[in-house]
PDB file of N, CA, C and O in Angstrom:
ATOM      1  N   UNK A   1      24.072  13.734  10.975  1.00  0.00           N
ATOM      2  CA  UNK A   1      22.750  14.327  10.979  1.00  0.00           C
ATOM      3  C   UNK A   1      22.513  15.164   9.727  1.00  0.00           C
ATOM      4  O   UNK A   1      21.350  15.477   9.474  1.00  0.00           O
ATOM      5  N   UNK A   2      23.490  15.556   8.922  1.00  0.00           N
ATOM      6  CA  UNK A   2      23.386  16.815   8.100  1.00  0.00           C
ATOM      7  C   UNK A   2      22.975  15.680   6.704  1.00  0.00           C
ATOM      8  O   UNK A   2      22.228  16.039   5.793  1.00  0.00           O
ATOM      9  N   UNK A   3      23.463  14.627   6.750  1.00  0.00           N
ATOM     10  CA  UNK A   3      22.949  13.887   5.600  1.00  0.00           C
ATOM     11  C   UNK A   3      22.039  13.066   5.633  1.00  0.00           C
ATOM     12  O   UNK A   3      21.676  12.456   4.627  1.00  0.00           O
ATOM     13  N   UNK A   4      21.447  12.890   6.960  1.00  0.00           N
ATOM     14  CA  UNK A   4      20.012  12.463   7.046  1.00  0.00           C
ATOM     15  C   UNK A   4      19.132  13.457   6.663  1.00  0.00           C
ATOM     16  O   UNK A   4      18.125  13.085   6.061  1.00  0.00           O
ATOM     17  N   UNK A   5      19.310  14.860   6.912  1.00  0.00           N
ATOM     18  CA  UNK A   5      18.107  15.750   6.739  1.00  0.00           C
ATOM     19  C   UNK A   5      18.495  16.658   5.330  1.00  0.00           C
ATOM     20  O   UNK A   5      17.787  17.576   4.915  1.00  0.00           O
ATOM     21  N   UNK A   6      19.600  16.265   4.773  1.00  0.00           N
ATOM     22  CA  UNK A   6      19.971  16.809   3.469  1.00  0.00           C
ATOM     23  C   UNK A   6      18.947  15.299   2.429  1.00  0.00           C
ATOM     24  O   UNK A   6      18.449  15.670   1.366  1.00  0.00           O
ATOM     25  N   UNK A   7      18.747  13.833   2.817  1.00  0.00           N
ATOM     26  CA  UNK A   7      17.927  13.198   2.447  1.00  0.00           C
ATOM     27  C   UNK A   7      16.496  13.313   2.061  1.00  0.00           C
ATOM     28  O   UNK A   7      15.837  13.279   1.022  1.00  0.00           O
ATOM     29  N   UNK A   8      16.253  13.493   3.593  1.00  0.00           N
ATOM     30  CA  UNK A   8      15.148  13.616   3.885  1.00  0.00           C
ATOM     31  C   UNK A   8      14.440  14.523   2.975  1.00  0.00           C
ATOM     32  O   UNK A   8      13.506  14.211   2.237  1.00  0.00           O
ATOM     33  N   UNK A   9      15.179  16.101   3.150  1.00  0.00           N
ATOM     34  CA  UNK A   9      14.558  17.064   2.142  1.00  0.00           C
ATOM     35  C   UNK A   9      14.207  16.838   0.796  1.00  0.00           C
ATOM     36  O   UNK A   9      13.167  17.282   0.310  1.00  0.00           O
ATOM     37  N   UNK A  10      15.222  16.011   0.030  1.00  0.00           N
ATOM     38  CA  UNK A  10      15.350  15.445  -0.716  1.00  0.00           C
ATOM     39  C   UNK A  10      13.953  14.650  -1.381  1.00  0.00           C
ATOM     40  O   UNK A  10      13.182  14.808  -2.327  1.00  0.00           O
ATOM     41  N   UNK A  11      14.155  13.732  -0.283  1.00  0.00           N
ATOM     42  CA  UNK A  11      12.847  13.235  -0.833  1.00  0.00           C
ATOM     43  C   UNK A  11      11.736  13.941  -0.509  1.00  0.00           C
ATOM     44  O   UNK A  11      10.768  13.694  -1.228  1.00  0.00           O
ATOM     45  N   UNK A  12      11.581  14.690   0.291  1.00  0.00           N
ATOM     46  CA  UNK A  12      10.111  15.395   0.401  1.00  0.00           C
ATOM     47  C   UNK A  12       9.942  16.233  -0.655  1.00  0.00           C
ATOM     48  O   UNK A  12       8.803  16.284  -1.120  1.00  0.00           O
ATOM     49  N   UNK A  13      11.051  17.113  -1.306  1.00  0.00           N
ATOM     50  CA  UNK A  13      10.668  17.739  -2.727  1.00  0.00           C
ATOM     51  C   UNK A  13      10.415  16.821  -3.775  1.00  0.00           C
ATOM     52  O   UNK A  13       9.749  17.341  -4.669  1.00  0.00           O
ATOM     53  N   UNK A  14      10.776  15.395  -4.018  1.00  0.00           N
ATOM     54  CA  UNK A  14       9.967  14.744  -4.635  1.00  0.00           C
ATOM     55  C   UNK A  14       8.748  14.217  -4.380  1.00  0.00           C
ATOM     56  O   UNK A  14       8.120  13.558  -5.209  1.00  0.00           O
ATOM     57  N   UNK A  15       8.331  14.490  -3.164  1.00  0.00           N
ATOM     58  CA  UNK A  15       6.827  14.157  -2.661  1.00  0.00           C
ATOM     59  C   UNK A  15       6.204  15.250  -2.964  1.00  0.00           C
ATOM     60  O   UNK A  15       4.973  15.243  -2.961  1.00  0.00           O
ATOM     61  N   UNK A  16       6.752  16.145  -3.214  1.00  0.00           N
ATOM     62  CA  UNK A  16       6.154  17.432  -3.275  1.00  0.00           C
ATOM     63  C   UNK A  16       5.884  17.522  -4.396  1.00  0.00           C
ATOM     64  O   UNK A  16       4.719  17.820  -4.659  1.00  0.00           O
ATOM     65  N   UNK A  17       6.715  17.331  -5.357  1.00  0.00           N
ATOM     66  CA  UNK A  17       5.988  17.400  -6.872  1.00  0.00           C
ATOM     67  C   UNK A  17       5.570  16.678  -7.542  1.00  0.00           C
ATOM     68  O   UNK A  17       5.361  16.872  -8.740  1.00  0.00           O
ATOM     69  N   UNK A  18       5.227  15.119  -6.592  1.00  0.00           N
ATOM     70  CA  UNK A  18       4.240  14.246  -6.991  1.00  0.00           C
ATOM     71  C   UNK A  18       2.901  14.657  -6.517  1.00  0.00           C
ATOM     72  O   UNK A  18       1.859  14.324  -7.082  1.00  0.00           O
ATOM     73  N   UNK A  19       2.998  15.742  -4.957  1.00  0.00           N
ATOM     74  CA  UNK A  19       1.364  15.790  -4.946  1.00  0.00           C
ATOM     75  C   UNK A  19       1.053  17.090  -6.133  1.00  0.00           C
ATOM     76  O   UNK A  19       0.019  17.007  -6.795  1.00  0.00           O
ATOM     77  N   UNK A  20       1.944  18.201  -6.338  1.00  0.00           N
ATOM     78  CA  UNK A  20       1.883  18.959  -7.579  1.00  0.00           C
ATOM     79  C   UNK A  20       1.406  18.455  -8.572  1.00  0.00           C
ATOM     80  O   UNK A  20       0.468  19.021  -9.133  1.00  0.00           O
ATOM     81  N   UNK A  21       2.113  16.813  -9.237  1.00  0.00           N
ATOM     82  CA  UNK A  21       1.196  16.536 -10.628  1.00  0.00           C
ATOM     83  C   UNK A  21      -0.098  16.027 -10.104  1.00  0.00           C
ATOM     84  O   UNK A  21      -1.091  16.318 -10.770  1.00  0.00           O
ATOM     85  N   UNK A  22      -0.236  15.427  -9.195  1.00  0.00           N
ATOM     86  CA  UNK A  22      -1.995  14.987  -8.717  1.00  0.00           C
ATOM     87  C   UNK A  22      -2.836  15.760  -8.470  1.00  0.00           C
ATOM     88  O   UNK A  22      -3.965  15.692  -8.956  1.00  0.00           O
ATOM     89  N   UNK A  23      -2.521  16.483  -7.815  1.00  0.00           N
ATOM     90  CA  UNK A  23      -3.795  17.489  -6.634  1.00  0.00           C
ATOM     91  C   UNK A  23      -3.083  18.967  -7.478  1.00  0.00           C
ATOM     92  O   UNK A  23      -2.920  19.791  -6.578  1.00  0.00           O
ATOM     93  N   UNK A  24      -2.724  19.440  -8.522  1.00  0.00           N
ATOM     94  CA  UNK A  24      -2.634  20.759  -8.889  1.00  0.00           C
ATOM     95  C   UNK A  24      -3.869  21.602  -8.797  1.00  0.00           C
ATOM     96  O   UNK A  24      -3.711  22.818  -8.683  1.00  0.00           O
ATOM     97  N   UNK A  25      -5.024  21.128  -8.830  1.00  0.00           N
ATOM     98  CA  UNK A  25      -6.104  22.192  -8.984  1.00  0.00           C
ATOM     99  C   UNK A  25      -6.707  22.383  -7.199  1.00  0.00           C
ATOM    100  O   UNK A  25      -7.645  23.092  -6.835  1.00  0.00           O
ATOM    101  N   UNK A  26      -5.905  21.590  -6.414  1.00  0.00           N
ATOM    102  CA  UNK A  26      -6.179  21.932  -5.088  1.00  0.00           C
ATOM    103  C   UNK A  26      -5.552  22.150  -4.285  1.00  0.00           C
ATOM    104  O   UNK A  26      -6.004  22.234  -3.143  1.00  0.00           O
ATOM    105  N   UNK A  27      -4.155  22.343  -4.593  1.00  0.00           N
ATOM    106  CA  UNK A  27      -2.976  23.007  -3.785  1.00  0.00           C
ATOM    107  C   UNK A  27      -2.751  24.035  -3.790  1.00  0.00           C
ATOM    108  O   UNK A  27      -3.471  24.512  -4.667  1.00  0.00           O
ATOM    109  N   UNK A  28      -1.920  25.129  -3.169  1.00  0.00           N
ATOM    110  CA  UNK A  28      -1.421  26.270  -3.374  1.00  0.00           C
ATOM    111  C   UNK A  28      -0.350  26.532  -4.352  1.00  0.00           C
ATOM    112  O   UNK A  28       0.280  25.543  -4.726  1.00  0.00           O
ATOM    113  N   UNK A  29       0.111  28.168  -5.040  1.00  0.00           N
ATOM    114  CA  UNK A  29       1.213  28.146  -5.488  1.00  0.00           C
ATOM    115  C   UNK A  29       2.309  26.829  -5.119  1.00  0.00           C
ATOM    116  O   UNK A  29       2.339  26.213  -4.054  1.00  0.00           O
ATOM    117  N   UNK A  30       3.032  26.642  -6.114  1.00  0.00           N
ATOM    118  CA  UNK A  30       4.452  25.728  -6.293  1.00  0.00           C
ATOM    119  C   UNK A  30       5.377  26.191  -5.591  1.00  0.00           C
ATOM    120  O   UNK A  30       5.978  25.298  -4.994  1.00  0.00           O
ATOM    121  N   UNK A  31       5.645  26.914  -5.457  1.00  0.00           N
ATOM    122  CA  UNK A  31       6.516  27.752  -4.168  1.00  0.00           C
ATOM    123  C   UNK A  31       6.151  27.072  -2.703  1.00  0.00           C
ATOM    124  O   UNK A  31       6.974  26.388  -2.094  1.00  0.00           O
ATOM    125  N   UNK A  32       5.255  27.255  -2.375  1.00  0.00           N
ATOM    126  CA  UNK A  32       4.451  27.097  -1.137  1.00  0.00           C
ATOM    127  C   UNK A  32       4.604  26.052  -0.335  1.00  0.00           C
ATOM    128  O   UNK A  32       4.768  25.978   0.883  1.00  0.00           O
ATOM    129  N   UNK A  33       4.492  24.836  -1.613  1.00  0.00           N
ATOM    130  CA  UNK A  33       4.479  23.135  -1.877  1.00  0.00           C
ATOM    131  C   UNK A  33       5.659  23.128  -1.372  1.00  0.00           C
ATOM    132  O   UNK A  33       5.901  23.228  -0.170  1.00  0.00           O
ATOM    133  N   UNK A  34       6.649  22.986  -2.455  1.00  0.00           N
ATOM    134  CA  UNK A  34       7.736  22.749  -2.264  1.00  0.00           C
ATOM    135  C   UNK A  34       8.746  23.525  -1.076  1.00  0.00           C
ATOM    136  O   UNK A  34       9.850  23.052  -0.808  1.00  0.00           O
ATOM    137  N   UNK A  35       8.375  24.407  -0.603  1.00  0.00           N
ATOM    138  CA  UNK A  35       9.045  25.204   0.646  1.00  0.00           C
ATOM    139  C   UNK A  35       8.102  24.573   2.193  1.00  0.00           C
ATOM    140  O   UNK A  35       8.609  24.683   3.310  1.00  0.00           O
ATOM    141  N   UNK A  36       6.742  23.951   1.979  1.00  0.00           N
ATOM    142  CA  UNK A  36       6.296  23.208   3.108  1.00  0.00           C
ATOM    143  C   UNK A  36       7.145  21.775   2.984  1.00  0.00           C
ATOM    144  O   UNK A  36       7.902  21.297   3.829  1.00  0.00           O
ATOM    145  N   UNK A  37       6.921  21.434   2.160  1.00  0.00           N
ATOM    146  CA  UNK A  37       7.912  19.986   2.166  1.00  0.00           C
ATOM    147  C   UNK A  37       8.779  19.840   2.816  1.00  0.00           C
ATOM    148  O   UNK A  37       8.816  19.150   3.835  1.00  0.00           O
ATOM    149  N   UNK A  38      10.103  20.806   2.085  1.00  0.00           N
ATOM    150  CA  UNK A  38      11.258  20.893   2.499  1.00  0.00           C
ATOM    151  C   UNK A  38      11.775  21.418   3.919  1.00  0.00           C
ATOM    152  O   UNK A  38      12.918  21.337   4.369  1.00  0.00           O
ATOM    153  N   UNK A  39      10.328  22.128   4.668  1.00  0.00           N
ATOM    154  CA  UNK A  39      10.757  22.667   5.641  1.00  0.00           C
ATOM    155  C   UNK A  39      10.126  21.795   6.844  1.00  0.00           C
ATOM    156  O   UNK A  39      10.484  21.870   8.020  1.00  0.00           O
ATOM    157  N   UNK A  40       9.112  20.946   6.322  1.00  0.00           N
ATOM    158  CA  UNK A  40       8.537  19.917   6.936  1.00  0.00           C
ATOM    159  C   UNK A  40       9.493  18.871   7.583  1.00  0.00           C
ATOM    160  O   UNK A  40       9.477  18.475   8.749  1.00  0.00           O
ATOM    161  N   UNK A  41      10.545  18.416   6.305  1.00  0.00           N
ATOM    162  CA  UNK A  41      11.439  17.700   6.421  1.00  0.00           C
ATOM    163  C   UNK A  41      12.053  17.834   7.285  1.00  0.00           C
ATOM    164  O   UNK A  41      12.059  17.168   8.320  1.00  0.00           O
ATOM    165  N   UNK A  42      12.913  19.065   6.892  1.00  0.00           N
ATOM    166  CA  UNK A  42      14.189  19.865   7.870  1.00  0.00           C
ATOM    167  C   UNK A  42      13.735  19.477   9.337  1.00  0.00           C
ATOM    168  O   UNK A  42      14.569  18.759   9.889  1.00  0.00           O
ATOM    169  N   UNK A  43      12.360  19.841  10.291  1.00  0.00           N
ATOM    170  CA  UNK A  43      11.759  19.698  11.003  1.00  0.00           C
ATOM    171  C   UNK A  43      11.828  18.382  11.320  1.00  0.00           C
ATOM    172  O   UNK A  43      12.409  17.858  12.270  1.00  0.00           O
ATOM    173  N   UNK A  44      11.077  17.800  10.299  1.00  0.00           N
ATOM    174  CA  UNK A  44      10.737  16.228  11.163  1.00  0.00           C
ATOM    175  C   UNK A  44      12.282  15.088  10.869  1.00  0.00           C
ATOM    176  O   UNK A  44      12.232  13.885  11.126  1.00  0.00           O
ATOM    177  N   UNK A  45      13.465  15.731  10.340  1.00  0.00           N
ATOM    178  CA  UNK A  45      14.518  15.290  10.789  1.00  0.00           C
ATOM    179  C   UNK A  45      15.695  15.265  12.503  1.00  0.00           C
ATOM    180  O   UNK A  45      16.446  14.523  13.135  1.00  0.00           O
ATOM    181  N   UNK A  46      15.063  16.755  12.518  1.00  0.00           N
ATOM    182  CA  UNK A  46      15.558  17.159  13.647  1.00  0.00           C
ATOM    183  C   UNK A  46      14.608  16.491  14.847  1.00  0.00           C
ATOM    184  O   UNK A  46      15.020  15.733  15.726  1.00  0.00           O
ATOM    185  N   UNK A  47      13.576  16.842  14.715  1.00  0.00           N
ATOM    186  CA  UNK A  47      12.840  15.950  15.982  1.00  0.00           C
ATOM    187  C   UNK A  47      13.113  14.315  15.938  1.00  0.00           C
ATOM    188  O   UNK A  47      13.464  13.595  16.873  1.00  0.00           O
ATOM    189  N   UNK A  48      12.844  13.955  14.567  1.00  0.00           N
ATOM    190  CA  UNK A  48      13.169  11.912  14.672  1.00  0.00           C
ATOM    191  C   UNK A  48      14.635  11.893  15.887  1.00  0.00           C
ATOM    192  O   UNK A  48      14.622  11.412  17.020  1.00  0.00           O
ATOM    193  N   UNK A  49      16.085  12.748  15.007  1.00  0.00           N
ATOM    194  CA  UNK A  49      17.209  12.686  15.314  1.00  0.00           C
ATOM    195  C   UNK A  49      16.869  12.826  17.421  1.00  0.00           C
ATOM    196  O   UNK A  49      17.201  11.974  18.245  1.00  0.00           O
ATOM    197  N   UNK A  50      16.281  13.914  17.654  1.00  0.00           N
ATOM    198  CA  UNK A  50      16.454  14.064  19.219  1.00  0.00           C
ATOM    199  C   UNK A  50      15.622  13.085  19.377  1.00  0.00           C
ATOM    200  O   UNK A  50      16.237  12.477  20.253  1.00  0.00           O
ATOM    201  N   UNK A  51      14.289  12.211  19.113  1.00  0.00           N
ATOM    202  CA  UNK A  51      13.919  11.292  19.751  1.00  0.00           C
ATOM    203  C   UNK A  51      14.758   9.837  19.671  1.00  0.00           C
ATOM    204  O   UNK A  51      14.865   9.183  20.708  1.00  0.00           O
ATOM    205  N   UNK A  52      15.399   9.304  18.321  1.00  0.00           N
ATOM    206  CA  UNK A  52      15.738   7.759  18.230  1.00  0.00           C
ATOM    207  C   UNK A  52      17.018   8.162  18.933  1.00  0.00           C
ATOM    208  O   UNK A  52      17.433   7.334  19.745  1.00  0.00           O
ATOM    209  N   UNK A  53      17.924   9.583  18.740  1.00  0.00           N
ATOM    210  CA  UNK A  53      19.211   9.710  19.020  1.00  0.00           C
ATOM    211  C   UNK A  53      19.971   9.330  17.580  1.00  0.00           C
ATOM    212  O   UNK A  53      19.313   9.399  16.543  1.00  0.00           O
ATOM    213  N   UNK A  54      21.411   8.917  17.544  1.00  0.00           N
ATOM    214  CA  UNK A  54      22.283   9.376  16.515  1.00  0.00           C
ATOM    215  C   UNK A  54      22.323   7.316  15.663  1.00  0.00           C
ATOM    216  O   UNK A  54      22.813   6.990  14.582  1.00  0.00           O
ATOM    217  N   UNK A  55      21.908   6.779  16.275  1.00  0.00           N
ATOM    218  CA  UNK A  55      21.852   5.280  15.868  1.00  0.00           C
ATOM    219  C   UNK A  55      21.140   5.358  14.878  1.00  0.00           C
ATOM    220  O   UNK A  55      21.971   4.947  14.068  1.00  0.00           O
ATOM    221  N   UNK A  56      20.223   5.565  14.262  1.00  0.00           N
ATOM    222  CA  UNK A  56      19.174   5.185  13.706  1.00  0.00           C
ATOM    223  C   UNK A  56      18.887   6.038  12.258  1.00  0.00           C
ATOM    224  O   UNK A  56      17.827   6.660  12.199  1.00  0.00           O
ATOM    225  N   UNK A  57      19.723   6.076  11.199  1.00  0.00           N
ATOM    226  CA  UNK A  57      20.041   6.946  10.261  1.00  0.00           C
ATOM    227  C   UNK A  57      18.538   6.666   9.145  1.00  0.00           C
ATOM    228  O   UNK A  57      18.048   7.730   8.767  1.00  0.00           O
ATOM    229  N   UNK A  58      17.954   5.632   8.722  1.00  0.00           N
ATOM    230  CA  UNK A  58      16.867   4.881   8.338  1.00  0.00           C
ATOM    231  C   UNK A  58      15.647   5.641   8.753  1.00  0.00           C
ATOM    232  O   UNK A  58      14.878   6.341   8.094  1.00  0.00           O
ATOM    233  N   UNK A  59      15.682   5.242  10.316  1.00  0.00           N
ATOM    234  CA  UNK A  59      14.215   5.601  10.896  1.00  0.00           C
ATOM    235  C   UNK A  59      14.225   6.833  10.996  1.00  0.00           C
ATOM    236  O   UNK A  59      13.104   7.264  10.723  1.00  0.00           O
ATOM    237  N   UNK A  60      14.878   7.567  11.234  1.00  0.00           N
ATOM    238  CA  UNK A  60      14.793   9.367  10.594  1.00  0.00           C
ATOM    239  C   UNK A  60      14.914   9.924   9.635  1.00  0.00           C
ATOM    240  O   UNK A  60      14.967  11.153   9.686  1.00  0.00           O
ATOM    241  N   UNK A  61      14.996   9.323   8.519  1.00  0.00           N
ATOM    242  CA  UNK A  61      15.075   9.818   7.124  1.00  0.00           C
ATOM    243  C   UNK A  61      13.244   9.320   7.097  1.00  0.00           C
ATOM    244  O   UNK A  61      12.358  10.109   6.768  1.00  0.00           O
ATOM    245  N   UNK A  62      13.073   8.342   7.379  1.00  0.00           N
ATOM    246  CA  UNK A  62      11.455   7.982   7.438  1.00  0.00           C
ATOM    247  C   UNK A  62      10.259   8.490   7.948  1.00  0.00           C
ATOM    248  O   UNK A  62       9.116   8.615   7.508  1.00  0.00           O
ATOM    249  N   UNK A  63      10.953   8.805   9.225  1.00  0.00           N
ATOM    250  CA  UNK A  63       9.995   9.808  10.074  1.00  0.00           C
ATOM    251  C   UNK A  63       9.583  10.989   9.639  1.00  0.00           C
ATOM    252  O   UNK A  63       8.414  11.374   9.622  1.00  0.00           O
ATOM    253  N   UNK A  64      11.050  11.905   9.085  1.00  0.00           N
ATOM    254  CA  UNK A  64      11.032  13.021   8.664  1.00  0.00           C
ATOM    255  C   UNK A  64      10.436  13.686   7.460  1.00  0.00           C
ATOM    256  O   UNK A  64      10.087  14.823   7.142  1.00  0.00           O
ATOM    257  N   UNK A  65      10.487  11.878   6.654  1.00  0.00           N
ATOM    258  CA  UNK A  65       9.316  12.136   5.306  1.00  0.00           C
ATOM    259  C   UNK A  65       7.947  12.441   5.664  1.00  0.00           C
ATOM    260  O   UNK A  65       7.285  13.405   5.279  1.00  0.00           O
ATOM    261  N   UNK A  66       7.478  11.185   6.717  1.00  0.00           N
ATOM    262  CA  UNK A  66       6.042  11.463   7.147  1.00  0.00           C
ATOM    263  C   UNK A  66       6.031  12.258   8.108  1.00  0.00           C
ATOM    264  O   UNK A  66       5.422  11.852   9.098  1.00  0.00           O
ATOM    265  N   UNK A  67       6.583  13.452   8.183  1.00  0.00           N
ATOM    266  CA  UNK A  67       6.245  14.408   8.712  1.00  0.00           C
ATOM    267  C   UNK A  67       5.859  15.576   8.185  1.00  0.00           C
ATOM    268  O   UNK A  67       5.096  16.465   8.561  1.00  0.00           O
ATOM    269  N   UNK A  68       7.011  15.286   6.571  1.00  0.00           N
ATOM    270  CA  UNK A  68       6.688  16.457   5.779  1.00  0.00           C
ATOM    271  C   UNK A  68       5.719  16.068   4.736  1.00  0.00           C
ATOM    272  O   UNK A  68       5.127  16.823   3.965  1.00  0.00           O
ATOM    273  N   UNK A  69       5.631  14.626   4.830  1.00  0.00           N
ATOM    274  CA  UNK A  69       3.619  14.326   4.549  1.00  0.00           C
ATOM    275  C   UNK A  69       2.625  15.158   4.365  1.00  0.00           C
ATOM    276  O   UNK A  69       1.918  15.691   3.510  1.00  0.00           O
ATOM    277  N   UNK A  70       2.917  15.036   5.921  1.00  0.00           N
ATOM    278  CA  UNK A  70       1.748  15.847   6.656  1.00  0.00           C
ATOM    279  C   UNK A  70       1.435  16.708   6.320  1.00  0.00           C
ATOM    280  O   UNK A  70       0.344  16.825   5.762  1.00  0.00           O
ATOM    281  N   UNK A  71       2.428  17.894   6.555  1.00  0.00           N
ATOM    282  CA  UNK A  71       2.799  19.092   6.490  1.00  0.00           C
ATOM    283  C   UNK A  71       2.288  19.928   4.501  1.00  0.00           C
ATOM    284  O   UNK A  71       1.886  21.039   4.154  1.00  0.00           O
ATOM    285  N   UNK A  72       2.517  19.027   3.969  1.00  0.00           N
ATOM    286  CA  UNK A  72       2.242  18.884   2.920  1.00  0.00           C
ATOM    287  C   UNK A  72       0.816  18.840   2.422  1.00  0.00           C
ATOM    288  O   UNK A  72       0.301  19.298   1.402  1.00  0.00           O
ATOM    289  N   UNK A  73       0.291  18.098   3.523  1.00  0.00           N
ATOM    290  CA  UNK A  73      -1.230  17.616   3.144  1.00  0.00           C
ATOM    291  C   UNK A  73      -2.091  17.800   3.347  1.00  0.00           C
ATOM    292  O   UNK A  73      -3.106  17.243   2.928  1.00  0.00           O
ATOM    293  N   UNK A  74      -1.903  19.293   4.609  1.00  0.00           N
ATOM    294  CA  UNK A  74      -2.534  20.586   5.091  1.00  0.00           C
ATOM    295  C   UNK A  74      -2.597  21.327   4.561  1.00  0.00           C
ATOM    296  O   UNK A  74      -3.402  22.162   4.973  1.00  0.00           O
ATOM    297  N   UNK A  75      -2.037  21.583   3.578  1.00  0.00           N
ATOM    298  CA  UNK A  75      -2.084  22.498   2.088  1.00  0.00           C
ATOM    299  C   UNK A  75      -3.498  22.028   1.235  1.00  0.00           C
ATOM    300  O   UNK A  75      -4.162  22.929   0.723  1.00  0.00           O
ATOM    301  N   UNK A  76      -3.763  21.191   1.150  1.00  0.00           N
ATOM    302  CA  UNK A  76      -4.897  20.506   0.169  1.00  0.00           C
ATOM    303  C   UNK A  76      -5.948  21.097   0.642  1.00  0.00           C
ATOM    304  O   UNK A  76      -6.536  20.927   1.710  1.00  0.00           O
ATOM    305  N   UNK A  77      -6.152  21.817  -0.240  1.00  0.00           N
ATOM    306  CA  UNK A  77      -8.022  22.754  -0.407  1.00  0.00           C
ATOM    307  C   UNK A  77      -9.179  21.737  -0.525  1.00  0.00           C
ATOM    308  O   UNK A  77      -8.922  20.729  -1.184  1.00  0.00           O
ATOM    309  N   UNK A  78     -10.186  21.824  -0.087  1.00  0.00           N
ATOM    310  CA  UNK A  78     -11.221  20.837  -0.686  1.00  0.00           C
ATOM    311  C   UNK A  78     -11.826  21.445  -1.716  1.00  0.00           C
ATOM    312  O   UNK A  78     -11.572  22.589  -2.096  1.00  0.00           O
ATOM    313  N   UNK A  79     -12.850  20.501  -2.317  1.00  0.00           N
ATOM    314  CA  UNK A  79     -13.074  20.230  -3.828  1.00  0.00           C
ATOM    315  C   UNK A  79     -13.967  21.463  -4.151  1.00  0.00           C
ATOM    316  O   UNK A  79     -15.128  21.470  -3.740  1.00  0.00           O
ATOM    317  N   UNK A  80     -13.565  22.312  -4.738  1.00  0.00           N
ATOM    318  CA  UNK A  80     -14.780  23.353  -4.995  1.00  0.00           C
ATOM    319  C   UNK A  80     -16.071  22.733  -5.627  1.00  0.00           C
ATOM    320  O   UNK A  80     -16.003  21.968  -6.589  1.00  0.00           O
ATOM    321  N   UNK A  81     -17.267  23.107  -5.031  1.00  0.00           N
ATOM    322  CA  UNK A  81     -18.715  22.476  -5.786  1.00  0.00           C
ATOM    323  C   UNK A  81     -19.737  23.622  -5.388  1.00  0.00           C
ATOM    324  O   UNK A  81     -19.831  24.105  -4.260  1.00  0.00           O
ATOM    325  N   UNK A  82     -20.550  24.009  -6.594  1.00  0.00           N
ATOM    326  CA  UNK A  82     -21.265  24.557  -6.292  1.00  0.00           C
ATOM    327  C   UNK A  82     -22.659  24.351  -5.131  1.00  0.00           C
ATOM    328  O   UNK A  82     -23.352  23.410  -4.742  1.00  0.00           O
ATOM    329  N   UNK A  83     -22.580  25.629  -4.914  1.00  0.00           N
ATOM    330  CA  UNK A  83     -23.324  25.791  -3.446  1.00  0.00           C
ATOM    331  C   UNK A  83     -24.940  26.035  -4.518  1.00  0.00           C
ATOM    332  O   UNK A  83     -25.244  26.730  -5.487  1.00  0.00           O
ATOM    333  N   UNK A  84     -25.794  24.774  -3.442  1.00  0.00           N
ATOM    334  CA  UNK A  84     -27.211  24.827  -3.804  1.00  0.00           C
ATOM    335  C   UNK A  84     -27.706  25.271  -2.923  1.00  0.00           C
ATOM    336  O   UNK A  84     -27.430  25.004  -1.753  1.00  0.00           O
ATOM    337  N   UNK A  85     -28.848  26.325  -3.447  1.00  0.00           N
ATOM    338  CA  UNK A  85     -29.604  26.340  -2.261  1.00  0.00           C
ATOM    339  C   UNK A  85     -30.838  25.142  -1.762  1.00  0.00           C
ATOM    340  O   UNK A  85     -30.994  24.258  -2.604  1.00  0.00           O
ATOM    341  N   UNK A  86     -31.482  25.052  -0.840  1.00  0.00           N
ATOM    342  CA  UNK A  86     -32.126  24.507  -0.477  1.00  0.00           C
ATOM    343  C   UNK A  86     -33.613  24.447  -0.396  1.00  0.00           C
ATOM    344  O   UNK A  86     -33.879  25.552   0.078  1.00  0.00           O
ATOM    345  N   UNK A  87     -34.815  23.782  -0.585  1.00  0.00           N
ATOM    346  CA  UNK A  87     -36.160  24.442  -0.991  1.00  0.00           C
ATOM    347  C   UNK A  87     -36.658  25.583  -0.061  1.00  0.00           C
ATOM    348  O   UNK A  87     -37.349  26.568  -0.323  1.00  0.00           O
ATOM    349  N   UNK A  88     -36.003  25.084   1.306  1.00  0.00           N
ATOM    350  CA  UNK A  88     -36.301  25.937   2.527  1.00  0.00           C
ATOM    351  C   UNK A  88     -35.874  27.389   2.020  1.00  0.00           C
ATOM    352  O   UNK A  88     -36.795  28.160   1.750  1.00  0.00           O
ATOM    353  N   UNK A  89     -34.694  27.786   1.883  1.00  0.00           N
ATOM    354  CA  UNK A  89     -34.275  29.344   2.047  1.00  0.00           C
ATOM    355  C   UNK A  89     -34.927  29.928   0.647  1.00  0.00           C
ATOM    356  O   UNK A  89     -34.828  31.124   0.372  1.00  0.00           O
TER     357      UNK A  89
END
């Protein structure tokens, strides 16, 4: 288990600083990123592991990425645009 989610993390800090070079002007501090990732991971290793059980070394390194996806992708600010007013107000 310790090298599925030593993986997993793994790759989620490189997911992490691929959404860093894309979405930089709509993410939070780099700290933030990379500590949701990694902790996303940690997380969605441990849950894959108690749901598939200890067989399945693949499908929890997988799960645990798209978990820290996610986790990741709740961070994303939307697009700042200026606010118009309207003829009404």
């Amino acid at each position: 288990m310790i090298v599925e989610t030593l993986s997993a993390v793994v790759l989620s800090v490189a997911l992490s600083w691929a959404a860093l070079r894309s979405l930089a002007d709509r993410l939070p501090a780099r700290r933030t990123v990379f500590g949701a990732g990694a902790l996303g991971a940690a997380f969605g290793a441990s849950l894959m592991h108690s749901v598939l059980g200890p067989g399945h070394p693949a499908a929890v390194v997988v799960g645990a990425v798209l978990i820290a996806a996610v986790t990741v992708s709740l961070l994303i600010r939307p697009r700042s645009r200026r606010l118009s007013r309207s003829a009404a107000a």
